[in-house]
N, C-alpha and C positions, 0 to 999 in steps of 0.2 A: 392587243395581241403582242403586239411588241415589247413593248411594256414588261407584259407576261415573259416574255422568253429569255429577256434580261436581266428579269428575276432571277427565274432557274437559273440561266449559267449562272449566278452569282454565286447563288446559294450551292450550286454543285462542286462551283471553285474552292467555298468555303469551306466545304465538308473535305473535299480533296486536301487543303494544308491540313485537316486537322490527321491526318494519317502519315502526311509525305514527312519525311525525316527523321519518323518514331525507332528506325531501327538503327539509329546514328545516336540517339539520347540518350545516355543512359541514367542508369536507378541510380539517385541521388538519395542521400542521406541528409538529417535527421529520419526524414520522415513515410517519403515514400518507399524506402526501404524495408522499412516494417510490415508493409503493408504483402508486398514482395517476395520479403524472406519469408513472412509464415504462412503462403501461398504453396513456395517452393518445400518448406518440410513437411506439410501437409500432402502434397505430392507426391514425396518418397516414401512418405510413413504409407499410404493411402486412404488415409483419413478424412471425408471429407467434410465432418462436421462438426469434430471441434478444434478450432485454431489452436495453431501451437507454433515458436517459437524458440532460438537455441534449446529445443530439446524441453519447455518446460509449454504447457498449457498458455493459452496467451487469449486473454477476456477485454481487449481494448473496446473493438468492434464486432457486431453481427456476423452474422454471416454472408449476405450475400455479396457482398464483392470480394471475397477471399472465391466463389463460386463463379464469377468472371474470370477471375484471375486463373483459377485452376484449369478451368475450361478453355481459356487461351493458351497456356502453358500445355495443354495436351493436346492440342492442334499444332501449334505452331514448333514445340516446344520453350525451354525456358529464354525466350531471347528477350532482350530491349524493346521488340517491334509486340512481341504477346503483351509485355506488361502493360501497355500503354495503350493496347487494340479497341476492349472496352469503353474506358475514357473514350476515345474519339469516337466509338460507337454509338455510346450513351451524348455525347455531343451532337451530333447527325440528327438521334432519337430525339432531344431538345428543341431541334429546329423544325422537325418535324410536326410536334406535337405543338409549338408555339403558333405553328402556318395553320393548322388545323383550329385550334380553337379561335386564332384573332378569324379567322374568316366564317367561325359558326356562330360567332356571337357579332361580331363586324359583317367584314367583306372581305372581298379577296385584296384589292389594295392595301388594306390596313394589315392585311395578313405578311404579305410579302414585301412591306419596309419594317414590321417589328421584327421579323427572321431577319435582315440585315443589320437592323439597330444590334438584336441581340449578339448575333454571331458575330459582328466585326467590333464589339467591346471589348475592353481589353480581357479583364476578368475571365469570360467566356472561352475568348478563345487562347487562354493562358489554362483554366480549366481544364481545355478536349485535349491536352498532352499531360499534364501530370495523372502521376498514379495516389490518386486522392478517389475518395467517396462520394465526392460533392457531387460530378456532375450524375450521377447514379439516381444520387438522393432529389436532385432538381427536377427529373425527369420520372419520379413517382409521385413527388409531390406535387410537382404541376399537375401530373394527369389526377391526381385528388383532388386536388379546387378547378380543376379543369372542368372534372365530371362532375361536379359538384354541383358549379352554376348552371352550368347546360340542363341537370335534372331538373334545377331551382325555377330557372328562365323559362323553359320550355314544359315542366311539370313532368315530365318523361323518369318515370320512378328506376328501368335501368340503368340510367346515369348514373344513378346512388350507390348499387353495387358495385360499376365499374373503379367507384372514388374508395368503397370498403377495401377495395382489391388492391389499389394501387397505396393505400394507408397500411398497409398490410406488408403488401412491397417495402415500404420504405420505413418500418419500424424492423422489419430481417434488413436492413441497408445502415440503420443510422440509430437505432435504438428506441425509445419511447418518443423522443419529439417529433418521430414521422408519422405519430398521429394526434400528439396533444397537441403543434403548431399548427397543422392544418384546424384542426377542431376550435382553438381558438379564434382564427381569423375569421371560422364559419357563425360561431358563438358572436363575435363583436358586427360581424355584417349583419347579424338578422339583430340586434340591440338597434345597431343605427338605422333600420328599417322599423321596427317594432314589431316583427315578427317574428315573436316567440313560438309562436302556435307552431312553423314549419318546421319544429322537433318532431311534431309528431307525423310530418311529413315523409321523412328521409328516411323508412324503412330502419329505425333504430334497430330493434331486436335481431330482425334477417341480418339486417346489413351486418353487426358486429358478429354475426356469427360466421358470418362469411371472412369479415375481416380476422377473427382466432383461429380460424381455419388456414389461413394463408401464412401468418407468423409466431403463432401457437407451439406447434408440433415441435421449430425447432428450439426454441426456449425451455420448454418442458424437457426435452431432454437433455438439454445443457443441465437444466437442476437436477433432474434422474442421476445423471451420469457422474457430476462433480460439485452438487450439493452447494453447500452455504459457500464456500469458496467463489462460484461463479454468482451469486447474488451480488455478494459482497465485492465483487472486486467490479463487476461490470456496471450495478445498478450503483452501490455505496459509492466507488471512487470517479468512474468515467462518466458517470450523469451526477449523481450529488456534490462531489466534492468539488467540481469543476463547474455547478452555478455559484456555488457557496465559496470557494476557495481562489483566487485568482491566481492561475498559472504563468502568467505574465505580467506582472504589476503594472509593469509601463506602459501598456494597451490598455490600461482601467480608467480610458477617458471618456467624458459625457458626449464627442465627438468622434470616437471612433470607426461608427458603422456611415455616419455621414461622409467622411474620409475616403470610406471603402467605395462609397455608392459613387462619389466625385471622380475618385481613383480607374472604379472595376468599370463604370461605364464613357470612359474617354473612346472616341471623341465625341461623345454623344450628352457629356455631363452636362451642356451649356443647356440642354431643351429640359433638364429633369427639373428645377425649379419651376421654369415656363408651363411645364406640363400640370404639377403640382397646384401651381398659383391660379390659370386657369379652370382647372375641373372645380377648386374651393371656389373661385370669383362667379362663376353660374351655376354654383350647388343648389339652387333652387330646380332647377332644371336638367339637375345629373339623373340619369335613370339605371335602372336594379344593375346593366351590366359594370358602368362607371364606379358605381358605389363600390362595387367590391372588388374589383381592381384596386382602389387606392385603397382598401381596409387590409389586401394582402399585403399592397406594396410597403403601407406604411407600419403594420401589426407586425410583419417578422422583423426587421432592424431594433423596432424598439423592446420587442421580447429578448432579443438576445443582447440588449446595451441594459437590461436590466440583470442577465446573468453577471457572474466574478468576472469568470474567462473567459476572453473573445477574440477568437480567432479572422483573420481578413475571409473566410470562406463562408463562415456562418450565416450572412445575411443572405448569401446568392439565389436561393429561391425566390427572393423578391426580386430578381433582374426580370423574370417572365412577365409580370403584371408591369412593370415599369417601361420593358422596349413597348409593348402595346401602347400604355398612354401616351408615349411619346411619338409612336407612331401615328395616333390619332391628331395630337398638337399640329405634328410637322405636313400631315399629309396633302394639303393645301400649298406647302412649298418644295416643289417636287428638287426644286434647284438645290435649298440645303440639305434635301436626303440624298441628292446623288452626290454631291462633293463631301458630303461627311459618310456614304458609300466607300468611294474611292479611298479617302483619307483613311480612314480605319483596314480596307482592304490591303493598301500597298501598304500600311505602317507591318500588318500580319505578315505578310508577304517577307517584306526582307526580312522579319526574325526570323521568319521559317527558312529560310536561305543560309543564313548566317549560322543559325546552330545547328541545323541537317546538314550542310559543310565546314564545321568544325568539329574536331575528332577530339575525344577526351582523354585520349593515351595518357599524356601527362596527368591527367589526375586532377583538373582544377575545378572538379563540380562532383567527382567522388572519388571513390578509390580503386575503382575499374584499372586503373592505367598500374598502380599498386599489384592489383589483383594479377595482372597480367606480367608480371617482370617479379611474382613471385613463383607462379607456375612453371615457371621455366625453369628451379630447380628442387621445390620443394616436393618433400617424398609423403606419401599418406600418415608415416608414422613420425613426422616429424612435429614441433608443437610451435604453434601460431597465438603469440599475444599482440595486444596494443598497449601504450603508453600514451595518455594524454585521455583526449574525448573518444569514444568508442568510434572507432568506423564502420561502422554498420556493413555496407556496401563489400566490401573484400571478401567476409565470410560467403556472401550471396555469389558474388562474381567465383570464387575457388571453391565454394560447395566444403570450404575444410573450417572444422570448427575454432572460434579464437578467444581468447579469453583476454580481459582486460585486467592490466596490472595495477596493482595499488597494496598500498601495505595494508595490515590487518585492521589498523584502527578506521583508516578510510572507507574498508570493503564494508565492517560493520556498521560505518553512518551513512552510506549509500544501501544498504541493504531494504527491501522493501518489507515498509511498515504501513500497517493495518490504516488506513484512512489518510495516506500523505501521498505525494506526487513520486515519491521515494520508489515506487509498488513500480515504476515506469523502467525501474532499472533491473530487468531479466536477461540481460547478456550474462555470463558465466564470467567469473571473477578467480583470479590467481593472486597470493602473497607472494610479492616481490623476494620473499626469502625464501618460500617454495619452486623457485625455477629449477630445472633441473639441472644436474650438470649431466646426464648421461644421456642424453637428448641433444641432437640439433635443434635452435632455437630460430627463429625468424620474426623479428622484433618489428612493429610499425611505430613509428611515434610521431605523433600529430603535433602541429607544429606549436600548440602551446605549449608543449612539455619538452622544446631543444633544451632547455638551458637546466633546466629537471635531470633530462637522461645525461648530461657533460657530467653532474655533478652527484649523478647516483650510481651512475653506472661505468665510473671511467674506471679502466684498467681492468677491464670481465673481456676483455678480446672479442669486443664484437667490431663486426667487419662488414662496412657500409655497401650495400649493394645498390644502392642509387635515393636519387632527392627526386622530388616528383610536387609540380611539375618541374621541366627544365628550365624552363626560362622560367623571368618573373619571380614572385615570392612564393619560396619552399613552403608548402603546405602540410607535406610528408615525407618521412625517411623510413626507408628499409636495411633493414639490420639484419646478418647471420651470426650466429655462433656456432663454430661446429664442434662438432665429439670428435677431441684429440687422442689417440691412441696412447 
């Protein structure tokens, strides 16, 4: 019982950081900005199914986490703390669903150190606060192989739809791999069993019509509505071009996802070979639920190291099957699961400290601080460019549209082309010879491009309204120009 109770609090304190100081963070760019901004102009448009960004249609991702997002934003409204509510939501949902199945195929002890293994890894709980997809997509995918084995183990043919349901979930979450990865792992676990036959187990026909039922309707009318464009841009570039095309060359290593799993599961990395080495060393003796734990844990890393582009997030539905085995290794030393408890707990603790009491005014993780030392005196009809790399963030934080500068020949080779990474580039573009002169102007330039704007733009009377952040290395400048009489 005790035991028990010091579970819960753990796992309650757990879920607690995963919320506390979300409305101190803010929307960071590259990425989770995107995710963000076309949440917020789907809002004002009141749009709610098909994404769109600066103003143009936007096929990156599915839909359902722009349907979080939106959903937060009209509770709360557009703040820091909505963006980020989800994530931690779907985080909580994780540990929930991970306590749940280690105890219906285990026990309750093995339940309640894989929710600590999990939650207090880094990955995880670096996850429950960005505004990313992943933890979304973890938590439909797991309950897919979740409900998957439970029908398998237990022959209980409900299960089956519950896993149609949640494969359905997680293809409106993440696109088609939220149900070819699960289907593979399920495909290679009955190979290494030699049970082929239980295809005809699992309610195939029902079950996928349940699953087209669940992600169907909005895909159909994505094509309805905007045709070969949304094929081709969602299916052609964001799923094909990106197994086939490497969007980071310098992640195209043979050790990449091993990295990640080292990395995403500190301080718990040292038990995953142990865990590993052991289930192989008495493979004679591993039974149906062991098998397919390591068929998950091990099938997604190596599906996605055999993709071009690989991102650090991609593996992480394999953290679910792996805190479990590791749970099952360690549960024998109750002493290493409490001090690598602890260790993971207070290493979470003070980040959530540190950046819930660090203020981004300055601008050193976006351009919120920007955003706000523009507001103060910019007029709705005045015009907002960038200079440098796009800052995402500003346009989101002022709601005012901004367009990024570059000369003609540049706008044209950044322009998005049919089958290239190029297609990523939908912020709204100005020629550096098209600025106005009969406009006040309000310029941002990012800090690659100081020595760019000294040498392009000296002697146009623009007049510096501050470096951001202040201290430390200038990241960005704010510029006005204003309409001289």
């Amino acid at each position: 019982m005790n035991e028990r109770l010091t579970g819960a609090a753990a796992i309650l304190c757990l879920v607690t950081l995963y919320f506390w100081g979300n409305g101190t963070l803010p929307v960071t760019a590259p990425v989770e900005v995107n995710y963000a901004q076309t949440a917020r102009e789907m809002l004002a448009a009141g749009d709610w199914i098909s994404p769109q960004i600066y103003g143009n249609y936007w096929y990156d991702k599915p839909i359902f986490f722009y349907w979080e997002l939106l959903a937060a934003f009209s509770v709360f409204g557009v703040t820091d703390f909505a963006a980020r509510f989800f994530p931690a939501l779907f985080a909580a949902a994780g540990l929930l669903l991970t306590y749940c199945f280690a105890r219906r195929i285990y026990d309750e002890r093995t339940a309640f150190w894989s929710v600590l293994i999990l939650g207090t890894s880094v990955l995880y709980a670096v996850l429950a606060k960005l505004i990313l997809t992943d933890m979304s997509l973890f938590v439909f995918f797991g309950g897919t192989l979740a409900a998957f084995l439970i029908g398998y183990y237990e022959q209980r043919r409900g299960y089956f739809y519950i896993a149609y349901v949640c494969a359905g979930l997680a293809v409106l979450t993440k696109g088609p791999v939220g149900f070819l990865l699960p289907g593979l792992v399920i495909l290679v676990f009955l190979l290494v069993r030699r049970d082929l036959c239980a295809l005809g187990r699992i309610c195939l026909p029902t079950g996928l019509l349940v699953f087209a039922a669940v992600c169907a309707p909005w895909y159909i009318y994505m094509y309805l509505t905007h045709g070969a464009d949304f094929v081709n841009t969602f299916l052609g570039i964001h799923n094909v071009l990106r197994a086939t095309v490497s969007e980071h060359a310098k992640w195209d290593v043979w050790y990449f996802y091993l990295g990640i799993y080292f990395l995403g599961m500190f301080p718990w990395s040292f038990a995953l070979p142990l865990a590993l080495y052991r289930a192989w060393r008495v493979r004679p003796f591993i039974d149906v639920r062991t098998q397919f734990l390591l068929a998950w844990a091990i099938v997604v890393p190596v599906f996605f190291q055999l993709m071009a582009t690989k991102y650090p997030t991609y593996s992480f539905p394999a953290f679910l099957p792996t805190a479990i085995l590791t749970a099952r290794l360690l549960t024998h030393n109750p002493r290493v699961l409490r001090n690598g408890a602890v260790l993971g707990m207070g290493l979470y603790l003070a980040v959530v400290v540190v950046v819930s009491n660090y203020s981004d005014r300055d601008g050193h993780f976006s351009g919120k601080g920007a955003s706000a030392l523009l507001s103060q005196t910019m007029r709705a009809e005045d015009l907002l460019v960038c200079y440098g790399d796009y800052t995402a963030t500003i346009p989101y934080y002022t709601g005012h549209p901004m367009y990024a500068l570059a000369t003609r020949e540049e706008i044209a080779q950044r322009a998005p082309k049919e089958m290239s990474w190029n297609s990523k580039n939908v912020m709204p573009f100005l020629p550096i010879d098209a600025l106005p002169a009969d406009r006040t102007v309000y310029l941002v330039v990012e800090r690659h491009a100081f020595d760019a704007f000294e040498e392009n733009f000296a002697g146009q009377n623009w007049e510096e309204l501050g470096t951001l952040p202040t201290e430390g290395r200038a990241k960005l400048r704010v510029y006005r120009r204003a309409v001289h009489p």
